[in-house]
N, C-alpha and C positions, 0 to 999 in steps of 0.2 A: 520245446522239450529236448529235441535232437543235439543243439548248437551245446548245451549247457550239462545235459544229461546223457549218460551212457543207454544206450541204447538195450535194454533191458531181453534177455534169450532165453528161454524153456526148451530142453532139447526132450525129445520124444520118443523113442526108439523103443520093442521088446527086443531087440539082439545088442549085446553089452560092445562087440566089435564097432558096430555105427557110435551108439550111444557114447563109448568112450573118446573117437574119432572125432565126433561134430564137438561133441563137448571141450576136448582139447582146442579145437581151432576158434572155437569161441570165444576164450581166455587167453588165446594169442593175439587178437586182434582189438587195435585201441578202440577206443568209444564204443567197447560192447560188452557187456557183461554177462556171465553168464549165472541165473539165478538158482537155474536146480535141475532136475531130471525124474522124468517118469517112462517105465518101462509099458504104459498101457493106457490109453484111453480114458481109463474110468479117473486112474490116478492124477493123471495129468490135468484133467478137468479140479480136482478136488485142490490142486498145487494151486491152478492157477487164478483162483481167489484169495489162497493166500500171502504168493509173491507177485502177483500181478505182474507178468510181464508184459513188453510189446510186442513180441514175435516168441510164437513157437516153430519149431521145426521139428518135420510131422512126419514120422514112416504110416502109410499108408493101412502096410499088413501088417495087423495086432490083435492078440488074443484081446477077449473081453470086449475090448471099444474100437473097432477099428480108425485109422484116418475120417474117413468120410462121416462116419458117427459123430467123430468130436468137431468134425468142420459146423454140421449141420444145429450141432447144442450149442458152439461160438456163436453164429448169426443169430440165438437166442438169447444167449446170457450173458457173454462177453464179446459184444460187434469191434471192441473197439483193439481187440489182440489180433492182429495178422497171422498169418501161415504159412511156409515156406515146405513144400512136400519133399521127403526123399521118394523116390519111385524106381521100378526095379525094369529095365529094358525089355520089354514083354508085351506080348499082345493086351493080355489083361491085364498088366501093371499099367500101359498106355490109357487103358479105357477107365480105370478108375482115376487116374491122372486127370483125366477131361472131367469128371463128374467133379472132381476136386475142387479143379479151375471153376466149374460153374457154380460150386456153392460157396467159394468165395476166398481160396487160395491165392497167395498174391503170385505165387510160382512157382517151377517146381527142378529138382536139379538131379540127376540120375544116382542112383547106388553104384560106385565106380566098380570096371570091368576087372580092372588088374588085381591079380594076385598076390601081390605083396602088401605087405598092410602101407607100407612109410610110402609110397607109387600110388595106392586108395588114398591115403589120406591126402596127398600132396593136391588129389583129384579132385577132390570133394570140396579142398580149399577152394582152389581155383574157379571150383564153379559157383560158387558159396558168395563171396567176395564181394563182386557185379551187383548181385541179386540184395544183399546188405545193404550198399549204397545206395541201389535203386529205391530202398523201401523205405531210408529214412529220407532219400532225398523228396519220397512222395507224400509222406508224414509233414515236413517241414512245407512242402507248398502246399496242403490242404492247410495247415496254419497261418499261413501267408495269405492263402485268399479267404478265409475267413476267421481273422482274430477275435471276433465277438460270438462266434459261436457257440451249442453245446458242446458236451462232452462228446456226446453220440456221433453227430456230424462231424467232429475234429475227426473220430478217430474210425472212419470209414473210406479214406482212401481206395480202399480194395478193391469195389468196385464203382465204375464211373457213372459219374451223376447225371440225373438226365434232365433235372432242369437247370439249366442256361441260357445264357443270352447270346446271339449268333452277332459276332464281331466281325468286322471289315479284314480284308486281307493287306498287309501294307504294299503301298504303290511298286511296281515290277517294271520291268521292261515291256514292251507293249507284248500281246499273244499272238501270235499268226492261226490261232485256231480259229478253222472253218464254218464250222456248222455243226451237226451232229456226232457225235463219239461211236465209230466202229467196233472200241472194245476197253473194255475197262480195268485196269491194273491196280493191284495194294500192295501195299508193304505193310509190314505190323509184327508187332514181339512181345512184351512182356504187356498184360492183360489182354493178349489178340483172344484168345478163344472166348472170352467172354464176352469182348465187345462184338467180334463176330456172331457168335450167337446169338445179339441182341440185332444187330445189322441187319444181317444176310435175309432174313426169314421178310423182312419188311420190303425187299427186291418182289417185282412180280415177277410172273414166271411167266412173260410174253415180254421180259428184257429186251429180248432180240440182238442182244450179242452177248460174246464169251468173254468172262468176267477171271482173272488170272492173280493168284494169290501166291504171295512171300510168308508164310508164316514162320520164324525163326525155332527151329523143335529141333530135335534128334529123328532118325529115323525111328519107325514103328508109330511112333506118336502123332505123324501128320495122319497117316492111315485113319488112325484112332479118330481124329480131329473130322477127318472127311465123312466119316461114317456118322458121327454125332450131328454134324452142322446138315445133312442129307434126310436127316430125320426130322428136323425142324424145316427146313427150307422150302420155298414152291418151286424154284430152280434144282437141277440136281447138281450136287456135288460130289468130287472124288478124287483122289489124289490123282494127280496126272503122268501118262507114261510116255514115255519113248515113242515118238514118230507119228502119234496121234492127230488126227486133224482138226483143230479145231472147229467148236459147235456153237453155234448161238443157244442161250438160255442155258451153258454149263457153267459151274464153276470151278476150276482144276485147283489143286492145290499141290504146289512145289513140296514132292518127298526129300524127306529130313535126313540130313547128311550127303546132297545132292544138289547142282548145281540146274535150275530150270531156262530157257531160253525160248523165243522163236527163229524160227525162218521159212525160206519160200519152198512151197512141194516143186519139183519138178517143175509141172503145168503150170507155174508162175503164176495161179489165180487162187490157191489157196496156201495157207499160215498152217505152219506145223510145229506141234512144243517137239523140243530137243533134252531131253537130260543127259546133263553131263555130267563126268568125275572134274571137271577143272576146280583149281584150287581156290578155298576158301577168301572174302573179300570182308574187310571190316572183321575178320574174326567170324564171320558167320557164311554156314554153307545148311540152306539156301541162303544167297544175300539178296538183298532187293536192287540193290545197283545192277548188276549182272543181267537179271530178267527188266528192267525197268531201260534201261541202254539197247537191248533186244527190242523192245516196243518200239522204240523210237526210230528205231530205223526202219518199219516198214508201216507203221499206220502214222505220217506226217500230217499233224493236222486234223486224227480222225483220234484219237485217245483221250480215257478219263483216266489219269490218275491219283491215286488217294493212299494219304501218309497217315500215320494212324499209331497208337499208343505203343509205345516200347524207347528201351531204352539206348544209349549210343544214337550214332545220326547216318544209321545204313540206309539209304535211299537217296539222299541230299545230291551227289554228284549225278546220279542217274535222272533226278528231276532235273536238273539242271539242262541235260542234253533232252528231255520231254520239252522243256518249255523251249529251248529251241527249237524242236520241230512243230509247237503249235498245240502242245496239249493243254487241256483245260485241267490244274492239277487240283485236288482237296487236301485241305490238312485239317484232321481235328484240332480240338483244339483243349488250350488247356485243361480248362476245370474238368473236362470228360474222359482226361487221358490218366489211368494209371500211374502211368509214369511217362512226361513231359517231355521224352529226349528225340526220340525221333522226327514228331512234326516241327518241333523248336527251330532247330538250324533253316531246316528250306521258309520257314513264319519269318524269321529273323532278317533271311535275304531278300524276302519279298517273291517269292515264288510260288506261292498259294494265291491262286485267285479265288478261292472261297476258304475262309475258317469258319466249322461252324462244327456243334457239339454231338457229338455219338448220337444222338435221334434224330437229329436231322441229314446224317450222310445219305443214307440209302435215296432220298429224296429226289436229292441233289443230283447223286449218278442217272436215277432215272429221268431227271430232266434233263440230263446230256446227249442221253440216247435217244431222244426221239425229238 
């Protein structure tokens, strides 16, 4: 559909400033078209039977039908139209952002800070962009691994599939890892919180070690993120701070617009997160190189790490010096990733010693650790 067809837009908005903004940049960009506009929910839904698009882009807050209303009547009436969220920097704009992500948004992109409209909009591009290409390029490989399929299953990319078949990792250099994993590290970006919340809750809660997460966000939104996944979880969760020592059976999660690390306390016997302001890597702060380079240098041989759906290939160089020290790394894998970019590059090089599908990670980690 992608290679041949323009890539079909429903922009969403009750405020005419966005509405007019996203819509403009729609029609600026090739292979996309933009089909119409609705200022509400109710309408938007009534539109999109009649121009059927493939993606709407959703403001969240709206009279009548909110975002989250018309998410929940897509997964019923039309599974096969994507959704792309504006969201407003805020505690409660973040938490409806998550609810979003979980009922089946492909992702979501902030309502810009700046005050000038032509600096907004220039913003909104910019972030807009990525998340387009990500969405057809995830349209086009649910095509590609199943061209005889329905309509239905073509067109449910969104979120990731949980039956598969668990594939070989291709041949590596050999691993120097030991024996059991002291602690276990992710990377993850576009569909992390869904897959996480499909993941994390299947972890027991006598893991017995501290479990260290990249989720690629804005700040406020990991907050958000910590709090949601801590609700489902048998492990606790919470975004991680400054100087804290690490805990067996926690799971920290790197705050968004913020660089996370370890290193040695003092007493040289215990591991402490560091957040930093240092500068952005791959374009992303958190990035998972950063934290993922950090692990490697103090548990040689005692690390699980695990690459996991998002797009770009932030992680890859930081596996690289994991498997040099002995880590036993995971990558999902295709068919269960959102969007295919991230585990790609380290599958490709051979640096996953297991690939294997979104229900069966948690498994995996917990057989490393004991």
């Amino acid at each position: 559909m992608l290679t041949t067809k323009k890539l079909r837009v429903l922009v969403v908005d009750d405020t005419i400033v966005y509405r007019k903004a996203v819509s403009d940049i729609i029609e600026e960009i090739p292979d996309t078209e933009l089909v119409g506009v609705a200022h509400n929910g109710q309408i938007a839904l009534a539109k999109i039977k009649s121009l059927k698009p493939d993606l709407i882009t959703l403001d969240i807050e709206m009279p009548v039908m909110n975002g989250l209303e018309v998410l929940q009547a897509l997964q019923k009436e039309h599974p096969e139209v994507g959704a792309i969220m504006l969201s407003t920097l805020t505690a409660e704009g973040s938490m409806m952002t998550m609810k979003a992500l979980e009922y089946g948004a492909f992702d979501f992109i902030l309502k810009p800070q700046s005050k000038n409209a032509l600096e907004g909009k220039q913003e909104i591009k910019n972030n807009l962009l990525p998340i387009l290409k990500a969405f057809k390029l995830s349209r086009m490989s649910a095509r590609n691994r199943y061209p005889a399929s329905n309509k239905t299953t073509l067109s449910k990319p969104l979120r990731p599939l949980t039956k598969t078949v668990e594939t070989k990792a291709v041949p590596a250099t050999a691993s120097t890892h030991r024996g059991k994993s002291e602690i276990v590290t992710i990377g993850i970006s576009t569909g992390g919180p869904n897959a996480l919340s499909q993941m994390l809750p299947k972890l027991p809660a006598n893991l017995g070690v501290p479990v260290l997460i990249v989720q690629h966000m804005p700040p406020v939104f990991t907050a958000s993120l910590a709090n949601s996944l801590d609700k489902k979880c048998a492990l606790t969760v919470k975004e991680a701070e400054h100087g804290e020592i690490l805990q067996d059976n926690v799971i920290y999660i790197a705050p968004g617009g913020k660089q996370m690390k370890i290193s040695a306390k003092a007493d040289g016997q215990h591991r402490m997160i560091q957040i930093t302001n240092d500068p952005p890597e791959n374009s992303c702060k958190p990035a998972v190189d950063y934290l993922f380079r950090s692990i490697a240098d103090y548990y040689v041989g005692r690390t699980t790490a695990v690459i996991m759906t998002g797009m770009g290939s932030d992680g890859t160089k930081g596996l690289e010096k994991l498997r040099q020290k002995g880590a036993l790394i995971i990558a999902q894998d295709e068919a269960s990733c959102v969007v295919y970019g991230m585990p790609k590059a380290p599958i490709d090089q051979g640096l996953a010693d297991k690939i294997v599908p979104l229900n069966k990670i948690a498994e995996e980690i917990t057989k490393s650790v004991r």
